[in-house]
Structure formats: C-alpha cells, structure tokens
C-alpha positions as CSV (number, residue, x, y, z in Angstrom):
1,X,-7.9,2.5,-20.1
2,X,-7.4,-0.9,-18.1
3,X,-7.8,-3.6,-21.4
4,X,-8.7,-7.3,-20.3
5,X,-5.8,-8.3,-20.7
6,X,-4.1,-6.3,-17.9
7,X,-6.8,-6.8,-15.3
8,X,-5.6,-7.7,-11.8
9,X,-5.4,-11.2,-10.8
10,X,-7.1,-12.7,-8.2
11,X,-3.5,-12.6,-5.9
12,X,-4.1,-8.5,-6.3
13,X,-7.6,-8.6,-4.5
14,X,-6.2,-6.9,-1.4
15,X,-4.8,-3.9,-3.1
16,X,-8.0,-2.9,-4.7
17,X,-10.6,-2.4,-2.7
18,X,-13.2,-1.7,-5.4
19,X,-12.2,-5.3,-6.9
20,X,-12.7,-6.9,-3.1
21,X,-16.3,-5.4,-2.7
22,X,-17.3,-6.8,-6.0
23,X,-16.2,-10.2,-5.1
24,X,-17.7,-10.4,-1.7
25,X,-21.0,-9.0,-3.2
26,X,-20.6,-11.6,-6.3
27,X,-19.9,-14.5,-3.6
28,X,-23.5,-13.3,-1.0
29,X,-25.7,-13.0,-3.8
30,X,-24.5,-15.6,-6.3
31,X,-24.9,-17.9,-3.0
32,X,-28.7,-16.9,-2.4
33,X,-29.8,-16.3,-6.2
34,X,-27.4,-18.0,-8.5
35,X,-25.8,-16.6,-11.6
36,X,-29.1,-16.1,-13.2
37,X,-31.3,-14.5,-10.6
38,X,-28.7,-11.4,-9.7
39,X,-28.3,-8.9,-12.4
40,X,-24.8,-6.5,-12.7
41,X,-27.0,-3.5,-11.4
42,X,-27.9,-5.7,-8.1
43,X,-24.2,-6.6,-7.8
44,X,-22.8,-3.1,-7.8
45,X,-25.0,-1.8,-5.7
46,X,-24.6,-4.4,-3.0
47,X,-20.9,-3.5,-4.0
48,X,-21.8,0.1,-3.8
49,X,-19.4,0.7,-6.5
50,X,-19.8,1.9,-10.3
51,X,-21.6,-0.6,-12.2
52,X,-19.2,-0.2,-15.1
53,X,-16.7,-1.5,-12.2
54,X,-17.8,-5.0,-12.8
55,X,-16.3,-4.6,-16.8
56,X,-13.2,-2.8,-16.2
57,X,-11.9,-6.1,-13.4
58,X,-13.7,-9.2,-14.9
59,X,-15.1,-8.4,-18.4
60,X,-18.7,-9.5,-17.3
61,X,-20.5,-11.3,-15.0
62,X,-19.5,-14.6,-15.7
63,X,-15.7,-13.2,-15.4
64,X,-17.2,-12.3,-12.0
65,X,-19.0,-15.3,-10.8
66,X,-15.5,-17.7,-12.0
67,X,-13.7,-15.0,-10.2
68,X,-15.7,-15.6,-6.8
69,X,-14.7,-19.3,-7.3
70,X,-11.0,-18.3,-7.5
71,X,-11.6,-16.1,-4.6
72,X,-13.5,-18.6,-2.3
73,X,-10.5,-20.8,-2.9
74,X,-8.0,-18.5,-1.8
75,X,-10.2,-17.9,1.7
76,X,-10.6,-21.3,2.1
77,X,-6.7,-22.0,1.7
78,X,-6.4,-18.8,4.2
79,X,-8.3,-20.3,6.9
80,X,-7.0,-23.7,6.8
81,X,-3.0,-23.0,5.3
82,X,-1.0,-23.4,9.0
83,X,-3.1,-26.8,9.3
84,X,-2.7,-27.6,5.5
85,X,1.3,-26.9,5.7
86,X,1.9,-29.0,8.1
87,X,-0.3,-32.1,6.6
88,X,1.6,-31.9,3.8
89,X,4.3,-31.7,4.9
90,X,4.2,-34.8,6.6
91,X,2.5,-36.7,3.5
92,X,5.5,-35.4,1.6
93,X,8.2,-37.2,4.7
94,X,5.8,-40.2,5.0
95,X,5.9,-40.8,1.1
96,X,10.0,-40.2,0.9
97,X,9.9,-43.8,2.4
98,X,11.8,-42.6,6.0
99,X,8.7,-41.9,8.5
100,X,5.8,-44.0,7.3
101,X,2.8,-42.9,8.9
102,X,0.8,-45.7,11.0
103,X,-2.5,-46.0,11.7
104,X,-2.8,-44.0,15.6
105,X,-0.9,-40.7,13.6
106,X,-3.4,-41.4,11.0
107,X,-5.9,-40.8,13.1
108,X,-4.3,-38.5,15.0
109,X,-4.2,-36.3,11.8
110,X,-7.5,-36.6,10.9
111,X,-8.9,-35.5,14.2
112,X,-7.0,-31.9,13.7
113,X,-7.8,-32.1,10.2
114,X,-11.6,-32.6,11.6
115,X,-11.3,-30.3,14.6
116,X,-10.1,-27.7,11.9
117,X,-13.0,-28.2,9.5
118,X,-15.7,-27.8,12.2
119,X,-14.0,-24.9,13.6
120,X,-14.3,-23.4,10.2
121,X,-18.4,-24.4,9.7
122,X,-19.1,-22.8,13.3
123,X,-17.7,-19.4,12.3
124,X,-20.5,-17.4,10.9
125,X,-18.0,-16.2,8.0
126,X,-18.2,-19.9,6.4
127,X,-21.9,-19.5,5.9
128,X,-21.8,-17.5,2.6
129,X,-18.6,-19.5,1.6
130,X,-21.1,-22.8,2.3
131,X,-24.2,-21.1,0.8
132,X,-22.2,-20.5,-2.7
133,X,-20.7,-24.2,-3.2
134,X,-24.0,-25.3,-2.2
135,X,-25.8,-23.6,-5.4
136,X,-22.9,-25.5,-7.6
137,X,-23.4,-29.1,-5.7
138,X,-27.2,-28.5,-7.0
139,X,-26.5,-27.0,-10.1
140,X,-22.7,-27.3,-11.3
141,X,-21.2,-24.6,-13.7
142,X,-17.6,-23.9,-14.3
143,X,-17.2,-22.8,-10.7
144,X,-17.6,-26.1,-9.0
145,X,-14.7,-27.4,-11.4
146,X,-12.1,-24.6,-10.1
147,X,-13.4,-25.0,-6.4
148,X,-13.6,-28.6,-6.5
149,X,-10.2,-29.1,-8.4
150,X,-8.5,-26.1,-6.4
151,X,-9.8,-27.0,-2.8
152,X,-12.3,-29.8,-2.5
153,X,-10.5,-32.8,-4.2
154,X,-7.0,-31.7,-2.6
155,X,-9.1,-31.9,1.0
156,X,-10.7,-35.3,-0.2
157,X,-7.4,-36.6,-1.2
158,X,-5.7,-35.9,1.7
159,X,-8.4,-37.5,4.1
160,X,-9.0,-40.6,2.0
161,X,-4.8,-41.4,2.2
162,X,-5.1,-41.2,5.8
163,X,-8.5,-43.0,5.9
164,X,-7.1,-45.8,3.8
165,X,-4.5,-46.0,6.1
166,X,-6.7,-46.6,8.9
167,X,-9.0,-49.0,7.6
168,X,-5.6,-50.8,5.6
169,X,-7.2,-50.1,2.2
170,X,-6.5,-49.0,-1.1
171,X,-7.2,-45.0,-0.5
172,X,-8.8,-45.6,-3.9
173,X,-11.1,-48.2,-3.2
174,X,-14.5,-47.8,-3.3
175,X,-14.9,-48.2,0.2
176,X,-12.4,-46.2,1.4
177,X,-14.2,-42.8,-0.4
178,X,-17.0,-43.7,0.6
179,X,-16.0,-43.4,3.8
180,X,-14.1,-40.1,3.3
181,X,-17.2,-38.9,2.1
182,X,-19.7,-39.9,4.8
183,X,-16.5,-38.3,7.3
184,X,-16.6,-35.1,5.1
185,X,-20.3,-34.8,5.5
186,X,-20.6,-35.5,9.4
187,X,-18.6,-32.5,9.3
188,X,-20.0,-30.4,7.0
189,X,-23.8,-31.1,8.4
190,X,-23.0,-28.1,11.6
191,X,-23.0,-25.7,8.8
192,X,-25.5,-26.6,6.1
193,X,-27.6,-27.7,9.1
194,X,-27.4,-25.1,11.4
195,X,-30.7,-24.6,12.1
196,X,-31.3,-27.9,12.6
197,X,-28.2,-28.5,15.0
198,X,-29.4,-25.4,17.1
199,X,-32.9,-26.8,17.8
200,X,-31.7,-30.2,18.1
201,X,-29.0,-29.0,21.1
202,X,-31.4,-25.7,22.1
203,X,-28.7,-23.6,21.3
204,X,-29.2,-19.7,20.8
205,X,-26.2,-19.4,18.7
206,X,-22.8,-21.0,18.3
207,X,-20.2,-19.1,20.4
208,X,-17.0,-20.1,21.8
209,X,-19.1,-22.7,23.9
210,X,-20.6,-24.6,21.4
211,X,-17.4,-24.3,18.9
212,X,-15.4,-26.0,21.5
213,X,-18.7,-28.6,22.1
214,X,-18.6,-29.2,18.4
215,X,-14.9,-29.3,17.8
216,X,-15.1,-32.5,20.7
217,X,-17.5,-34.1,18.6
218,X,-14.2,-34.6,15.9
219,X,-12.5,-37.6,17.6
220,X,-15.9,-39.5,18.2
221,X,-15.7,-39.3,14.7
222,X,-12.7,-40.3,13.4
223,X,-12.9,-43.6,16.3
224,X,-16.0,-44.8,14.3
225,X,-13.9,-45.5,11.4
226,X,-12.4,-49.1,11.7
227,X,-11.3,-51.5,9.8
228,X,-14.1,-54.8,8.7
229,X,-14.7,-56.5,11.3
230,X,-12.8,-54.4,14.5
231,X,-15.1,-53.2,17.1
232,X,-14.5,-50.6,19.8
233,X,-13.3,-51.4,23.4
C-alpha cells in the first residue's frame, strides 16, 4: 500500500488519471459549496472514482482542497507561461542595469500582459478557476495563501513595477497598488461579471467575436493610467 509519504506530487497529476478527476471535481465543487458544504462521498462521485481514492492521494479532504490550490496554480502558470517567460525575462535584462525599460515599453507590456488576462476571463474554462479563488477572497483558508503567494502576488508584482514605471512612482507606494489593483479588477470584472457584461453589450455568449472586442478594450486601459497631473491628447 501507497503510505502518505509516497503520494504523488502535484507535478505527477497527468500520469494518473484517478488523481486528475479528483482535483477537477475538488476545484467545481469546492468553488460552488466551499470546503464545508461538499462531503468526500459528493466528491468521488463527481470524480466517479472510489471514495477511498480521495485517502490513498491526499490523506483527506483538506489534503484535497490545498491540493486544488496547488493545482489551480499550475493551470494558471499553463495558460499564461509563453507570456509570463518572456515578462520576465525582460524584468530580469531591464534590472541587470543594460536595457532599462521606459515608460511607452511599459505600457507596451502591460497591454499584452492585459490582452492576455482577458483572454483568459473570456474562456469558459477560467470560470471554475474564478468561482474557487472567489470562495477564498470571501472566506480565506490556507488556500488563498498558496494561490495568492504562488500566482496572485507574482502577477501583482509584476504589474505594479511596470505601473510604477509609468506613473514615475515608487512600485511600492501606496498609490501605485492602488492602481495595480483597480487595473487588476477592470480586468477581472468580464469574468466575475459575466452576466452582467452580456446584458450590458446584449451578447448571447462570448465567442471569438467578443474575445477579440474584449481583448481591444486592454489598451483603453492601460492609456488611463497617467501620471498626476498628465491628461490625454
């Protein structure tokens, strides 16, 4: 018998597909009902696997639901890695001293970093993934810590240097998060409001149309942010 201590890591999801079924099932219903309203029975049947299943690869649920975190991370890093790469990579040249980067690549970066983000909220894979980090914004458990430490503050940091460099601030001020945040959230606001953002536009659904409608919508907002004082031509 598997002991705990040899249980496959999160890297060996794709070569077990028992393991894979448990985690999508954890990250649906953990995202509609939260750790407390889904039971282990509920889980492996959503799985359809053994309900002893959920024992042999995580130990318990909780193993499960921290697991989902892990495994939301590693999706997340999937869908966004060629654009992620290549950002830093160029923080890592631009902080060697030999190619700063000005404020037009700066902006430059952030609309592909935006144009990448709202492609990702339009696909209707990013709706479970959304649902689940929702539940921990509301209520916070253990999971938020490894998907905000292992995704969502990497992201944040990234935007705010390139934000501070735009607005010629300290990417630590005050105002310069703020800022990142209220960028972060104009994005974010096509997928937690969807339904509102299909009435609003009286679309039927998103589809290629409307992704590339919403992806135009990235350098709009990325030209709002401006230093005090500078105003639009």
């Amino acid at each position: 018998m598997k002991t705990l201590a040899n249980q496959p890591s999160p890297s060996d999801v794709r070569n077990d597909g028992t393991r894979e079924r448990l985690l999508l099932a954890g990250l649906d219903l953990f995202g509609q009902y939260g750790f407390e309203g889904v039971s282990t029975r509920k889980l492996a049947e959503h799985a359809d696997v053994n309900l002893q299943a959920i024992n042999y690869y995580f130990g318990n649920k909780r193993g499960l639901y921290n697991a989902v975190a892990d495994y939301l991370i590693e999706r997340l890093q999937k869908r966004v890695g060629e654009r992620r790469t290549m950002v830093l990579e160029r923080f890592a040249e631009a902080q060697s001293g030999t190619n700063p980067i000005d404020a037009p690549e700066a902006r430059a970066i952030l609309v592909q970093v935006a144009e990448t983000m709202l492609t990702l909220f339009a696909d209707d894979e990013s709706a479970v993934w959304v649902r689940y980090m929702v539940r921990e914004q509301a209520e916070p458990t253990e999971a938020f810590d490894r998907v905000y430490i292992g995704f969502m503050q990497p992201m944040l940091a990234a935007v705010r240097y390139l934000v501070g460099i735009v607005l010629d601030d300290d990417p630590l001020s005050e105002r310069v998060r703020l800022r990142t945040l209220s960028l972060i959230g104009s994005l974010i606001i096509y997928r937690v409001g969807r339904a509102t953002v299909l009435r609003e536009m009286g679309w039927p659904a998103v589809g290629p149309e409307q992704v590339v409608a919403i992806r135009g919508i990235a350098t709009d907002l990325v030209a709002g942010i401006r230093p005090m004082g500078e105003t639009s031509l």
